[in-house]
N, CA, C and O atoms as CSV, one atom per row, in Angstrom:
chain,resi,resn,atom,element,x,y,z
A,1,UNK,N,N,0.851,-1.188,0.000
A,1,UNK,CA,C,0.000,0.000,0.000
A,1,UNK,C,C,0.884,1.234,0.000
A,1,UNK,O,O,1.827,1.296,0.790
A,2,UNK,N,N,0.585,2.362,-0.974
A,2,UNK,CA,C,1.735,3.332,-1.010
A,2,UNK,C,C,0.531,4.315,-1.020
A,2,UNK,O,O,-0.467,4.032,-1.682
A,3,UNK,N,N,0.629,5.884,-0.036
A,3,UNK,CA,C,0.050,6.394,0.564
A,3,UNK,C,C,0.644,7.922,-0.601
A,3,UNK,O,O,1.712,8.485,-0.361
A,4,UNK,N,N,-0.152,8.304,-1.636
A,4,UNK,CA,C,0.720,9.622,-1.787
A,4,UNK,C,C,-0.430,10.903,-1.695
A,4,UNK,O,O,-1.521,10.990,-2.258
A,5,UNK,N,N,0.397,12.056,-0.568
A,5,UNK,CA,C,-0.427,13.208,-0.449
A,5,UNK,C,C,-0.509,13.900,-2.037
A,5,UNK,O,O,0.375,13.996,-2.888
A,6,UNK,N,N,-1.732,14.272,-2.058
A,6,UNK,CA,C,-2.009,15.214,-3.064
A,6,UNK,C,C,-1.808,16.926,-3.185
A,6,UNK,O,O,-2.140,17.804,-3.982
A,7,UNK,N,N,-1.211,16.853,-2.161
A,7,UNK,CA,C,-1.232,18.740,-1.896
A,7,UNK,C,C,-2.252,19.388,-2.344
A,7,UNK,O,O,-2.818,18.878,-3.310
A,8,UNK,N,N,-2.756,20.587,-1.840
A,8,UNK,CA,C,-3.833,21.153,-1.778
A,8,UNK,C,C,-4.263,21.553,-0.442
A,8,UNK,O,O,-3.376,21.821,0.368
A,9,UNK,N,N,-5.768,21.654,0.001
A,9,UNK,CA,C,-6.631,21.834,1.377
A,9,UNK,C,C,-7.317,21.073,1.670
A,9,UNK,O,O,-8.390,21.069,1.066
A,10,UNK,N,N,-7.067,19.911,2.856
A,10,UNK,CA,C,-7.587,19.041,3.181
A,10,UNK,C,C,-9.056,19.456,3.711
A,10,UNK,O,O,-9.117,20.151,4.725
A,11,UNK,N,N,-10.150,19.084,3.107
A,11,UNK,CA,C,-11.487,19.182,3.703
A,11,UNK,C,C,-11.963,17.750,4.950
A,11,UNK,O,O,-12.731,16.793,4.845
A,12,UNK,N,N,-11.269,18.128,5.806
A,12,UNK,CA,C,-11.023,16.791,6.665
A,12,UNK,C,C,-12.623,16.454,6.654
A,12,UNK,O,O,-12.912,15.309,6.308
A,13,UNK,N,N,-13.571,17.239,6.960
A,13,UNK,CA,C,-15.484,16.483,7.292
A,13,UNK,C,C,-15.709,15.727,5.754
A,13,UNK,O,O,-16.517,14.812,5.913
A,14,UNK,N,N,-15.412,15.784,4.815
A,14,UNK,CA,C,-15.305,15.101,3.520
A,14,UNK,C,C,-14.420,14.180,3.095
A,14,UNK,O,O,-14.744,13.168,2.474
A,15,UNK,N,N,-13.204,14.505,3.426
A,15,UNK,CA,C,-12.185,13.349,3.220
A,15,UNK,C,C,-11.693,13.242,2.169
A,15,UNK,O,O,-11.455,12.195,1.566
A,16,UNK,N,N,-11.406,14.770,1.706
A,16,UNK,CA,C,-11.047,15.206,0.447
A,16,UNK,C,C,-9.661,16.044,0.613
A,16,UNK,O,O,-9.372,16.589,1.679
A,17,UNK,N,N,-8.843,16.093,-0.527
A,17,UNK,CA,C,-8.094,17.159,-0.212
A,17,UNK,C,C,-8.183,17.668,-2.286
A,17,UNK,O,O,-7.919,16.994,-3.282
A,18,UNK,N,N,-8.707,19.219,-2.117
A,18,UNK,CA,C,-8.670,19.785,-3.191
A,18,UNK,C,C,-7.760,21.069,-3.443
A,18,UNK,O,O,-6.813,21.428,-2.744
A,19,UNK,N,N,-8.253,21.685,-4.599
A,19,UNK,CA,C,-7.229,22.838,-5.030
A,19,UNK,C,C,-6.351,22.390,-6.380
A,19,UNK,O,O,-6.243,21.231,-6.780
A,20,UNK,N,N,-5.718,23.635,-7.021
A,20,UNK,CA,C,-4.967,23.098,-8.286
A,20,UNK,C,C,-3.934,21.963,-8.140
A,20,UNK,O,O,-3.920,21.098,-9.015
A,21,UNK,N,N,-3.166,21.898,-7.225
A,21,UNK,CA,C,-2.090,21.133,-7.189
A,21,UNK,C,C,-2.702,19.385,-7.034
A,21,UNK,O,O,-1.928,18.493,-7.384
A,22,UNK,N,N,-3.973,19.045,-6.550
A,22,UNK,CA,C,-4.775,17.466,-7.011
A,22,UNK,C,C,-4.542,17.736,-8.375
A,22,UNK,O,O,-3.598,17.118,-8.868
A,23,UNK,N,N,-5.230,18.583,-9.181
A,23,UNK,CA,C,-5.632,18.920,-10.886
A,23,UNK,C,C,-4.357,18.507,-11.516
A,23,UNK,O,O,-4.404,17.758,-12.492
A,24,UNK,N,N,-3.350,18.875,-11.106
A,24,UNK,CA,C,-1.888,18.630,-12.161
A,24,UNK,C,C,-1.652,17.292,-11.361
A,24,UNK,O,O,-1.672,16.349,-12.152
A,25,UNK,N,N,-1.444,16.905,-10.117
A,25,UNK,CA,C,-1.478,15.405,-9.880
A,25,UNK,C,C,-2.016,14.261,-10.319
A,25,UNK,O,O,-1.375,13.302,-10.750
A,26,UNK,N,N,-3.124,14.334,-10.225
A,26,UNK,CA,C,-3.782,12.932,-11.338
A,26,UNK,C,C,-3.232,12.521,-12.314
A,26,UNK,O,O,-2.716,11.403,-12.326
A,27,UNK,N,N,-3.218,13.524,-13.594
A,27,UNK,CA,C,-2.930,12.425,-14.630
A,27,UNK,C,C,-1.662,11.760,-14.465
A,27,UNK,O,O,-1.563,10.756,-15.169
A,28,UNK,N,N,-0.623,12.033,-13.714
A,28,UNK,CA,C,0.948,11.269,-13.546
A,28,UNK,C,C,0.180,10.149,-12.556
A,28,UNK,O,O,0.998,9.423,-11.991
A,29,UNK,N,N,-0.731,9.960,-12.345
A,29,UNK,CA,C,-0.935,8.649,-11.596
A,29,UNK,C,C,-2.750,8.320,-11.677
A,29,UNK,O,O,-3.543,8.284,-10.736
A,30,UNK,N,N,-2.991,8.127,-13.037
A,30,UNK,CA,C,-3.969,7.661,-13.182
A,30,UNK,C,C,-4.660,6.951,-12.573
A,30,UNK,O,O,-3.862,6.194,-12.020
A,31,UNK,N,N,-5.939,6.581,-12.197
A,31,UNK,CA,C,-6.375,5.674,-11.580
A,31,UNK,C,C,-7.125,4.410,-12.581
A,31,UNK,O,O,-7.719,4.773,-13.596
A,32,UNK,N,N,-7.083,3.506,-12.367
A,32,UNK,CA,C,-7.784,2.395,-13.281
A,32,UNK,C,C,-9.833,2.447,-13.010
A,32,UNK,O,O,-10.815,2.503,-13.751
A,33,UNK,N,N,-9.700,2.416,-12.234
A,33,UNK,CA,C,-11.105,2.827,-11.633
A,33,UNK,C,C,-11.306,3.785,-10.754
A,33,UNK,O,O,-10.797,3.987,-9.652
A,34,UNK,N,N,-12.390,4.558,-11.576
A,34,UNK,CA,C,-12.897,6.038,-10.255
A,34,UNK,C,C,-14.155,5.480,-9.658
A,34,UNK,O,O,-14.909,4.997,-10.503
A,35,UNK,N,N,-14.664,5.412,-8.153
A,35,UNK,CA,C,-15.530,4.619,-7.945
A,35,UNK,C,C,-15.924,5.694,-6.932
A,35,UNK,O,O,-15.252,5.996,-5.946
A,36,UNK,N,N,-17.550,6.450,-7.428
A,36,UNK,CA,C,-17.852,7.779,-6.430
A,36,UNK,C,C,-19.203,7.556,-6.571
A,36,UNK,O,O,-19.924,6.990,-7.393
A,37,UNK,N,N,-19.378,8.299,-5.299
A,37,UNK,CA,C,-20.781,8.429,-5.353
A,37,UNK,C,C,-21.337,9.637,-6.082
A,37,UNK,O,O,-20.587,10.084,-6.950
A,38,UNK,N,N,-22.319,10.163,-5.937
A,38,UNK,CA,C,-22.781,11.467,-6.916
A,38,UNK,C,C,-24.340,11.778,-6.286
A,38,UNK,O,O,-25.247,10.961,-6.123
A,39,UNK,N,N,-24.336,13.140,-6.009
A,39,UNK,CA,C,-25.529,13.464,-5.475
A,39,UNK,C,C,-26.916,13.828,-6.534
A,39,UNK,O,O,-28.041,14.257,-6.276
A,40,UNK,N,N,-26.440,13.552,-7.444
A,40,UNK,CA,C,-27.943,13.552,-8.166
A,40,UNK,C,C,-27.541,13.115,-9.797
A,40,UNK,O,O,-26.541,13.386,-10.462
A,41,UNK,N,N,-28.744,12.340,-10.121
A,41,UNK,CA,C,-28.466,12.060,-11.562
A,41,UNK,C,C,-29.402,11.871,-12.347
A,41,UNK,O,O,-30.017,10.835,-12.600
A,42,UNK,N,N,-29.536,13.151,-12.838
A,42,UNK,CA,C,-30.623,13.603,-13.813
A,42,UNK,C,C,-30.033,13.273,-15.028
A,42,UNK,O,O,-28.831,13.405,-15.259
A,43,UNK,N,N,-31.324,12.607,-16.244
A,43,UNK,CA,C,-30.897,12.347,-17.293
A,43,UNK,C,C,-30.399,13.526,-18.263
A,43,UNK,O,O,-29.571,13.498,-19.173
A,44,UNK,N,N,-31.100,14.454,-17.814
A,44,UNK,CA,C,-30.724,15.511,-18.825
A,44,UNK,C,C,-29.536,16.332,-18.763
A,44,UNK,O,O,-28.929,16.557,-19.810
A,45,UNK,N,N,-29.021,16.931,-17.377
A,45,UNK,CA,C,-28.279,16.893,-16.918
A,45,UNK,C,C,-26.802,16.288,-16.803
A,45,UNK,O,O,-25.779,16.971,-16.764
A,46,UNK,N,N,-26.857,14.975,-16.757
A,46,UNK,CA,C,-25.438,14.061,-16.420
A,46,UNK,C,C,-25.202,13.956,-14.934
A,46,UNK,O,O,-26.141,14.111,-14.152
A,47,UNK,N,N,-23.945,13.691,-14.509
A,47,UNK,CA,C,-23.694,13.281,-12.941
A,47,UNK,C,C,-23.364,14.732,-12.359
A,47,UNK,O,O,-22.436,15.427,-12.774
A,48,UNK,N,N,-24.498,15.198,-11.054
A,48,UNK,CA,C,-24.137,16.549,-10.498
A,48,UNK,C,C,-23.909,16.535,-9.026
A,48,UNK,O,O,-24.709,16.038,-8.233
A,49,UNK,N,N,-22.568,17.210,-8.628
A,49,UNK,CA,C,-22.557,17.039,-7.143
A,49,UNK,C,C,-22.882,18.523,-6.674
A,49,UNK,O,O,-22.896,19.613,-7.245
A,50,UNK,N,N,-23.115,18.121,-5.493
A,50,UNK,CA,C,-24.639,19.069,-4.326
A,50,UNK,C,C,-23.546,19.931,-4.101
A,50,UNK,O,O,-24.102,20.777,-3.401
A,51,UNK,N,N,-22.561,20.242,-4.193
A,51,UNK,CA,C,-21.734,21.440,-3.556
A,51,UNK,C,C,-21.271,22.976,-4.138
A,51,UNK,O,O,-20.207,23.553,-3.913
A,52,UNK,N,N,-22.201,23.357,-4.803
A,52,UNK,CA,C,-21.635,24.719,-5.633
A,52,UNK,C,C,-21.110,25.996,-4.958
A,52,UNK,O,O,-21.215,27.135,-5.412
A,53,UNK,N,N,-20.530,25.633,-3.806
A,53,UNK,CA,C,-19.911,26.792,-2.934
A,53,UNK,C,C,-18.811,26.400,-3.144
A,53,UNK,O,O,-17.917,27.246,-3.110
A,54,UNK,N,N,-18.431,24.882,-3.459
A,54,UNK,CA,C,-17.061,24.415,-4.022
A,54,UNK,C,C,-16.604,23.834,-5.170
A,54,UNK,O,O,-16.496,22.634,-5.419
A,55,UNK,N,N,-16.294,24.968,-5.983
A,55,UNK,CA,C,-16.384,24.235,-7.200
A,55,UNK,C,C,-15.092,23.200,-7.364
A,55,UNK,O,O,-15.318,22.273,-8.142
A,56,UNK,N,N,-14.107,23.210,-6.909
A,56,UNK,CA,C,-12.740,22.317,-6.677
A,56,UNK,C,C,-13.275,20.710,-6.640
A,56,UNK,O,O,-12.700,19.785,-7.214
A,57,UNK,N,N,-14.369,20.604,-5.923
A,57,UNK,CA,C,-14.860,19.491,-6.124
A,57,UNK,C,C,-15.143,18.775,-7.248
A,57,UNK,O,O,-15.010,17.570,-7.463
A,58,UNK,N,N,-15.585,19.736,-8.002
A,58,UNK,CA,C,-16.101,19.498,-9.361
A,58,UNK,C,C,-15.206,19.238,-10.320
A,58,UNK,O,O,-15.411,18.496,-11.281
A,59,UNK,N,N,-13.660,20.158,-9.964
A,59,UNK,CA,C,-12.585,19.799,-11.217
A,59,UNK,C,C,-12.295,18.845,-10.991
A,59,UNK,O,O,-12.435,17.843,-11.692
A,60,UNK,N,N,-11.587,18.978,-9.439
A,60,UNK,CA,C,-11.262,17.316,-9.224
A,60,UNK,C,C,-12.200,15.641,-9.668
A,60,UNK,O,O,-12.033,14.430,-9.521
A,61,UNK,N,N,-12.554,15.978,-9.879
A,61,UNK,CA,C,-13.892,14.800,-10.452
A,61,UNK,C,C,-13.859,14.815,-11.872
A,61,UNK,O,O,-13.647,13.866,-12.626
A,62,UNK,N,N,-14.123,16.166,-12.184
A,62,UNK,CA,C,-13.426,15.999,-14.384
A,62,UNK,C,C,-12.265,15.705,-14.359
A,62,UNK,O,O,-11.912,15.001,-15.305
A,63,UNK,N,N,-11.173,16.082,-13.321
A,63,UNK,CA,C,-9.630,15.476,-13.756
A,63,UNK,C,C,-9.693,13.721,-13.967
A,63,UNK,O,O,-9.096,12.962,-14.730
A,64,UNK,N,N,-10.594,13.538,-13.028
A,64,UNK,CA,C,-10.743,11.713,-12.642
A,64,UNK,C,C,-11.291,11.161,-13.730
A,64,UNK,O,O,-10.864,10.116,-14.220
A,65,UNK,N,N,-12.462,11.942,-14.277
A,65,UNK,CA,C,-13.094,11.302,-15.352
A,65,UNK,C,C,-12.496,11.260,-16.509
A,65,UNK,O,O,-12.780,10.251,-17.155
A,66,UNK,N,N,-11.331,12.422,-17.312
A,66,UNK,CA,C,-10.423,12.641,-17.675
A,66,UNK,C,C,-9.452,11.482,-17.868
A,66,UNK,O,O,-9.223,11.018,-18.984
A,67,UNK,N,N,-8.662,10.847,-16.309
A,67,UNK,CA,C,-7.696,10.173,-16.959
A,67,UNK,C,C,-8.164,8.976,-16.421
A,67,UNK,O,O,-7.439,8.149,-16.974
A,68,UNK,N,N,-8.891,8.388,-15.717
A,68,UNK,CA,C,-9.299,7.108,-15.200
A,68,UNK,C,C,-9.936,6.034,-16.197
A,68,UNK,O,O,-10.737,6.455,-17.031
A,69,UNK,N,N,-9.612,4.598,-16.162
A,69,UNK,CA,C,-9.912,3.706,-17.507
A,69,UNK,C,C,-11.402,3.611,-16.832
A,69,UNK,O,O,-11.738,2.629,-17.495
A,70,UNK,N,N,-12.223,3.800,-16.255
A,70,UNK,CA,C,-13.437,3.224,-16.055
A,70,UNK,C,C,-14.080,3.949,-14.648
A,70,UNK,O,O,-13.515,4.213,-13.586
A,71,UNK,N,N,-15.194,4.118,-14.986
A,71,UNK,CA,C,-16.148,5.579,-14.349
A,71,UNK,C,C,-17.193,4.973,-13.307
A,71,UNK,O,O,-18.373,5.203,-13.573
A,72,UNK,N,N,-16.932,4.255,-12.193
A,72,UNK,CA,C,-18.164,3.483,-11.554
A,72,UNK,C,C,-18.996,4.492,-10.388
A,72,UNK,O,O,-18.251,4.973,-9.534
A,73,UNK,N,N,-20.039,4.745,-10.315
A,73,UNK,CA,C,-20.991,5.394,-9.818
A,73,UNK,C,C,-21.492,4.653,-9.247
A,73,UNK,O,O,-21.717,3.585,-9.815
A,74,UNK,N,N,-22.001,4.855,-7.598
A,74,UNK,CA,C,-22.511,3.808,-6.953
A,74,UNK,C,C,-24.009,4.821,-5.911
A,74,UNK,O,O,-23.854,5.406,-4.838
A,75,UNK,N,N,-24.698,4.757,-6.340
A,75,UNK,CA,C,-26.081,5.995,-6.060
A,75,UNK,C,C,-27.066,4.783,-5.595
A,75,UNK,O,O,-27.208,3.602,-5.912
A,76,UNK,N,N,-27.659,5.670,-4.700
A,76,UNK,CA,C,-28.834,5.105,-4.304
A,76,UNK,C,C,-29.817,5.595,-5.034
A,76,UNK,O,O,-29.473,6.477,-5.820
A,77,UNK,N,N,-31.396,5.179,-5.018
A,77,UNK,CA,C,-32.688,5.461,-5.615
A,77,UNK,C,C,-32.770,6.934,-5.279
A,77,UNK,O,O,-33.189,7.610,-6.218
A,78,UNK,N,N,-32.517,7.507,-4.330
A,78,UNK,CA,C,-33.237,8.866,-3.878
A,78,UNK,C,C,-32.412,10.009,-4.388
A,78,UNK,O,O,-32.736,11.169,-4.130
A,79,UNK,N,N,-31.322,9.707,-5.127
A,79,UNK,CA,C,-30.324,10.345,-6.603
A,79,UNK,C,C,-30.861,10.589,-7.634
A,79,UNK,O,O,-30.364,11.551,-8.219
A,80,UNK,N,N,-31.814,10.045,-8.195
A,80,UNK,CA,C,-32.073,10.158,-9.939
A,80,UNK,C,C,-33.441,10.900,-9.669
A,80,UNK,O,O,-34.197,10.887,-8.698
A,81,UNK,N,N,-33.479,11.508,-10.803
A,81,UNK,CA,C,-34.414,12.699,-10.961
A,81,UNK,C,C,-34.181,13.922,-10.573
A,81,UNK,O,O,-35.003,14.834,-10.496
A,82,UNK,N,N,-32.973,13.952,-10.306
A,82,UNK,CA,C,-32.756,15.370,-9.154
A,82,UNK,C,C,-31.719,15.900,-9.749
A,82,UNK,O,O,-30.896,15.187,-10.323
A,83,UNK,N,N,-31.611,17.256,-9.695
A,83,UNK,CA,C,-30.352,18.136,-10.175
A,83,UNK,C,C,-29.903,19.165,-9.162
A,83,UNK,O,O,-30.594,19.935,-8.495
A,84,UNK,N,N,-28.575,19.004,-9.196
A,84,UNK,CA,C,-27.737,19.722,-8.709
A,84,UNK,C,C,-27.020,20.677,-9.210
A,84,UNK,O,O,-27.439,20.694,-10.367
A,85,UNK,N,N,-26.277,21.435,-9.145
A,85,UNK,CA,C,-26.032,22.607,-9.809
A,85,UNK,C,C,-24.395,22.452,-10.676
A,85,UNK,O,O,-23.968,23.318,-11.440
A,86,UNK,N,N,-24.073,21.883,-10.527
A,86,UNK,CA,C,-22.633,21.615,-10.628
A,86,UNK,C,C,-22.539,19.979,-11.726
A,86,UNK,O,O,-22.443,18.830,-11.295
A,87,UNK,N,N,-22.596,20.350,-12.945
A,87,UNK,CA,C,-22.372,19.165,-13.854
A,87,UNK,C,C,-20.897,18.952,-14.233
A,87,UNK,O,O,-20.048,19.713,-14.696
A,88,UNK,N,N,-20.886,17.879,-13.940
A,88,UNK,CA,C,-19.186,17.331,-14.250
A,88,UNK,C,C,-18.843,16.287,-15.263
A,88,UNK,O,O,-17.677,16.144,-15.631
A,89,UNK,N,N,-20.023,15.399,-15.822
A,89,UNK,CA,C,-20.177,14.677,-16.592
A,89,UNK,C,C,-21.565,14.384,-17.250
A,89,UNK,O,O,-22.566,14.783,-16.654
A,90,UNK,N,N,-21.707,13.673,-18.515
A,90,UNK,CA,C,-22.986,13.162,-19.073
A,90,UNK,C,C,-22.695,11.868,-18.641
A,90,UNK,O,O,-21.773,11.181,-18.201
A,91,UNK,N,N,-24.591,11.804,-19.148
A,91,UNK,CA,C,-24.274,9.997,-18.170
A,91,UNK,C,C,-23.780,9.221,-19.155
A,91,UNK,O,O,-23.551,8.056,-18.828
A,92,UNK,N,N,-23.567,9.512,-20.192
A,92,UNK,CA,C,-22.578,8.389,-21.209
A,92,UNK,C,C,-21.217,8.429,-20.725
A,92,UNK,O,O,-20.634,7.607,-21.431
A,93,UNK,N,N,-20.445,8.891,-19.971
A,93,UNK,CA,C,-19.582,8.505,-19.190
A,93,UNK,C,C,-19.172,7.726,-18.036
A,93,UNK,O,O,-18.086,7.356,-17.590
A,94,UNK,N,N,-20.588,7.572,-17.639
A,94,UNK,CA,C,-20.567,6.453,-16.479
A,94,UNK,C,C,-20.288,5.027,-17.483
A,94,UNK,O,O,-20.800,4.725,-18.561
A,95,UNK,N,N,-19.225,4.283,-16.613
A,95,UNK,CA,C,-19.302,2.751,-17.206
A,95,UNK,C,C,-19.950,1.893,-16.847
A,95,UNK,O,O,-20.394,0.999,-17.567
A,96,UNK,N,N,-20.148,2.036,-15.451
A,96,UNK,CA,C,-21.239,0.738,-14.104
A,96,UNK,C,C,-21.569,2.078,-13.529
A,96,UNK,O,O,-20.886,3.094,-13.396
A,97,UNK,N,N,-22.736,1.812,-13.243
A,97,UNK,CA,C,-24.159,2.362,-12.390
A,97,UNK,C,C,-24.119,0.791,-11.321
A,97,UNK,O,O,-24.097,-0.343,-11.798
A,98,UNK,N,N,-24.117,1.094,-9.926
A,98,UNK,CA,C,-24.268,0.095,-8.868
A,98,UNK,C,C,-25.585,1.002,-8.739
A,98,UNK,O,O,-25.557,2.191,-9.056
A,99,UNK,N,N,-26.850,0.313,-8.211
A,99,UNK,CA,C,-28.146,1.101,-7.619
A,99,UNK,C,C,-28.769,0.088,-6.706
A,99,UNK,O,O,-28.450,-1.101,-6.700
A,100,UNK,N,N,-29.856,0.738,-5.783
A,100,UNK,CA,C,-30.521,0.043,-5.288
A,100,UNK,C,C,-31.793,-0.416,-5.928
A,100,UNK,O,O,-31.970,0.028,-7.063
A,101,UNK,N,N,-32.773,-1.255,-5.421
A,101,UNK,CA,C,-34.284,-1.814,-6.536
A,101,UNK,C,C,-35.353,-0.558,-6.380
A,101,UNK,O,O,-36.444,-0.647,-6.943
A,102,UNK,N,N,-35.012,0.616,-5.600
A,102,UNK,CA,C,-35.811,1.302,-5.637
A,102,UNK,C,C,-35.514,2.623,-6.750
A,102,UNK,O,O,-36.193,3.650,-6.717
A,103,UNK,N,N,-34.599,2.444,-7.542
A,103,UNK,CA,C,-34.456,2.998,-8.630
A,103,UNK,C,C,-35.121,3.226,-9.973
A,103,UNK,O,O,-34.896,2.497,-10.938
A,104,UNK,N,N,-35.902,4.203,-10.004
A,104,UNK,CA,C,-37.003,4.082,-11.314
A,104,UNK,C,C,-36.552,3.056,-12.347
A,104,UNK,O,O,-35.376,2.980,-12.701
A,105,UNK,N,N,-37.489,2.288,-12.810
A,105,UNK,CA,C,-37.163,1.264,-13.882
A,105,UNK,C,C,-36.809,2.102,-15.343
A,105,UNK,O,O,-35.814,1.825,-16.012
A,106,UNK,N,N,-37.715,3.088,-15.693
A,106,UNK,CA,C,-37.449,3.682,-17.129
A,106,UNK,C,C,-36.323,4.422,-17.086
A,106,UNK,O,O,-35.610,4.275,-18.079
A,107,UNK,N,N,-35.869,5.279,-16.147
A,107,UNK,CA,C,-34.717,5.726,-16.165
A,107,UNK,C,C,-33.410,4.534,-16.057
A,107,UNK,O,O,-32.514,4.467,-16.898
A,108,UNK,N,N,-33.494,3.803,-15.079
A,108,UNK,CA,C,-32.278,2.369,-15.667
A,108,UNK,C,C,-32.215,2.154,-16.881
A,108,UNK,O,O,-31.186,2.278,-17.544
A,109,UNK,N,N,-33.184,1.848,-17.263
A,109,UNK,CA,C,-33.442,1.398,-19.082
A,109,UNK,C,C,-32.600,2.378,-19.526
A,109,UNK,O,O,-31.390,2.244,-19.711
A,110,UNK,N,N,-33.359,3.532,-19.725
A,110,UNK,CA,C,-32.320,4.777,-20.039
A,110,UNK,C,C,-31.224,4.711,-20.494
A,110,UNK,O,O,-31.032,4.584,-21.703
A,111,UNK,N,N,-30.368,4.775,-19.701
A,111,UNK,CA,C,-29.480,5.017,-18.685
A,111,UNK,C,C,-28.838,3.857,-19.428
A,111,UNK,O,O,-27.886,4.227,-20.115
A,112,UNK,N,N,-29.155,2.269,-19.490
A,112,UNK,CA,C,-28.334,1.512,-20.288
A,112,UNK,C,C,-28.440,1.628,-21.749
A,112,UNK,O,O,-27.412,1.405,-22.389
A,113,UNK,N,N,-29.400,1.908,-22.316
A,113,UNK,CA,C,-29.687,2.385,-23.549
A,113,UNK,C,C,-28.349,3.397,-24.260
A,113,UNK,O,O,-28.002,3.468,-25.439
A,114,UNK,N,N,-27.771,4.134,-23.002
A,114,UNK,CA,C,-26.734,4.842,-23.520
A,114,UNK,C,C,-25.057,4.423,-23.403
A,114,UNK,O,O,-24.048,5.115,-23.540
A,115,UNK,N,N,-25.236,3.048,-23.103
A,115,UNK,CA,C,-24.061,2.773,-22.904
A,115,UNK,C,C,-23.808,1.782,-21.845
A,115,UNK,O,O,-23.313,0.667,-22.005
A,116,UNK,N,N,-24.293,2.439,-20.496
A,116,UNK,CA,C,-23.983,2.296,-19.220
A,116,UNK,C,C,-24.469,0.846,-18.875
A,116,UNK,O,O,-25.527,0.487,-19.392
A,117,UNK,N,N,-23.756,-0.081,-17.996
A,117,UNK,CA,C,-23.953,-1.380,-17.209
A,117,UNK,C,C,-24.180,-0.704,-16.305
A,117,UNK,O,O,-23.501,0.230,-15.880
A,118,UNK,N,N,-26.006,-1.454,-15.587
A,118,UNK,CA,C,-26.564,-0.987,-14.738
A,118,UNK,C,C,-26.358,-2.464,-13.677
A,118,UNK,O,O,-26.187,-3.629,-14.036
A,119,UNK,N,N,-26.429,-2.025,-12.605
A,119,UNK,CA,C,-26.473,-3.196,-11.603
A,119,UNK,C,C,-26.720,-3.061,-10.716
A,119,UNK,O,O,-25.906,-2.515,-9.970
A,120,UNK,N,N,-28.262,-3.551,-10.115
A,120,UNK,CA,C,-29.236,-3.271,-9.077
A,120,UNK,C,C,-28.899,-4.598,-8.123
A,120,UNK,O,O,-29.034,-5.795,-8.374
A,121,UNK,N,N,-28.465,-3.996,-7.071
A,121,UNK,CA,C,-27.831,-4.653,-5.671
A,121,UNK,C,C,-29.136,-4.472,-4.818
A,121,UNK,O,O,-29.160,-4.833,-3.642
């Protein structure tokens, strides 16, 4: 296990550390899988997280989607239909959708229709 700081501002209640210096870090150490959750996922929209007082959140997440081989999203039912202010991706970028069974059925359909492996846990 090799532990490397990202420099930046640790948001210790999140468990994040953001700012430019994550942004130029990533791509020298790609990740094979980005595996996040996402606070809302509207079809029209794409994947939006709830935080628009921080937008750092948001780059950091296009840097990931950017250089990472595979995009896994893991949302519960009470996610879809909903928008957030802050779009960072379309949902044709998700590769696996993990969901729960209380996830609208036509939007799953959707949702694989465009690409995406859906998989209701």
């Amino acid at each position: 296990f090799i532990f490397c700081f990202l420099g930046g501002w640790p948001f210790k209640n999140q468990g994040v550390v953001l700012g430019y210096r994550p942004n130029e870090f990533i791509p020298h150490f790609p990740p094979k899988k980005a595996i996040w959750g996402i606070d809302a996922i509207p079809l029209e929209k794409g994947l939006t997280p709830a935080n628009p007082s921080n937008p750092a959140v948001s780059s950091v997440k296009i840097k990931m989607i950017e250089v990472s081989d595979q995009l896994i999203i893991v949302s519960d039912h009470s996610k879809f239909n909903r928008i957030c202010l802050m779009p960072v991706a379309p949902i044709e970028a998700m590769d696996v959708l993990v969901t729960d069974a209380g996830a609208p059925a036509d939007v799953l359909e959707e949702i694989r229709k465009r690409g995406t492996k859906v998989l209701v846990a």
